[in-house]
N, C-alpha and C positions, 0 to 999 in steps of 0.2 A: 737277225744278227745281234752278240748280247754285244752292245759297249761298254767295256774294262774300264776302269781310271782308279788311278791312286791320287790319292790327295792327302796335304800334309794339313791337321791343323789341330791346334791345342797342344802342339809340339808331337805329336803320333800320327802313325800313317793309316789311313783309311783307304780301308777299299770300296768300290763302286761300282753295281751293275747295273744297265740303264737307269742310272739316277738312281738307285735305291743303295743305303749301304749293308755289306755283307760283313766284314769284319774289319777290327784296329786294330792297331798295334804298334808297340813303341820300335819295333826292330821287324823290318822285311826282309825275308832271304829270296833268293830265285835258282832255283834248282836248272842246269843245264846241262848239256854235251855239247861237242866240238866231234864230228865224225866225218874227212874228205870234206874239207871248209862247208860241212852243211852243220848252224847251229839248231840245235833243238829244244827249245823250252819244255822242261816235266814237270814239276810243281814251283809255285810261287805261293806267298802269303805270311804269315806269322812264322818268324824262324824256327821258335818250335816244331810248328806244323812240319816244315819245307825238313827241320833235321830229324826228326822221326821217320816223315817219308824214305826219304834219305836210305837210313837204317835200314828199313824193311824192303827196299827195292832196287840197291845199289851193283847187289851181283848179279841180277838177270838186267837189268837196266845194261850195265857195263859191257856184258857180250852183246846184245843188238848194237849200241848206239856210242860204244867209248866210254870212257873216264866218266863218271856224272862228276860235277862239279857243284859248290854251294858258294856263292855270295852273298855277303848283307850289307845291306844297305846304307848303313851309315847314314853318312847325311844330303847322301843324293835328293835331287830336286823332284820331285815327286811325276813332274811330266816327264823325264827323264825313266822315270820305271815304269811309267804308264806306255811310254813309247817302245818298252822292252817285250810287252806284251804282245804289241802287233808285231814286230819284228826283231826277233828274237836274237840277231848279231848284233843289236845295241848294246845289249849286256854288255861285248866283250870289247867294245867301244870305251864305253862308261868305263869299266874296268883300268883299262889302258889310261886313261885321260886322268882321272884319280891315284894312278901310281899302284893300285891295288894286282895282284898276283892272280891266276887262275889258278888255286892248287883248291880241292877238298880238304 
């Protein structure tokens, strides 16, 4: 099983796979859906990455799974997106609690 973690430090987000790091970045996004209250996590990591992805997969994405949606991170607490990864309705959790919108 790989273990995920983001961590914030030097003011940029890191990411984490069993203890090794994979990528930083000053700005995370997390790409999702909302389909019959099941959420679904499709990409996360460097907003760029997460708004390219985006791009190129948003209209076959849309007919399986609903609306993809993109958040970024702002200044969320980094366990907070870490815990997004294992269960992916925290997103919309976090979302709510910061006042932040679901829209793409």
């Amino acid at each position: 099983m790989i273990r995920r973690e983001y961590r914030k430090e030097f003011g940029s987000f890191y990411y984490y796979e069993n203890g090794r790091m994979q990528s930083m970045a000053d700005e995370v996004a997390i790409c999702f859906s909302i389909l019959d209250d099941n959420v679904v996590l499709h990409k996360h990591g460097r907003a760029e990455d997460v708004t390219k992805w985006w791009q190129e997969n948003h209209e076959v994405g849309r007919q399986l799974f609903g609306e993809l949606v993109i958040v970024e991170s702002g200044d969320w607490d980094p366990v907070e997106l870490t815990e997004c990864l294992e269960r992916p309705y925290k997103i919309v959790e976090l979302c709510r609690s910061v006042g932040r919108g679901l829209t793409s």
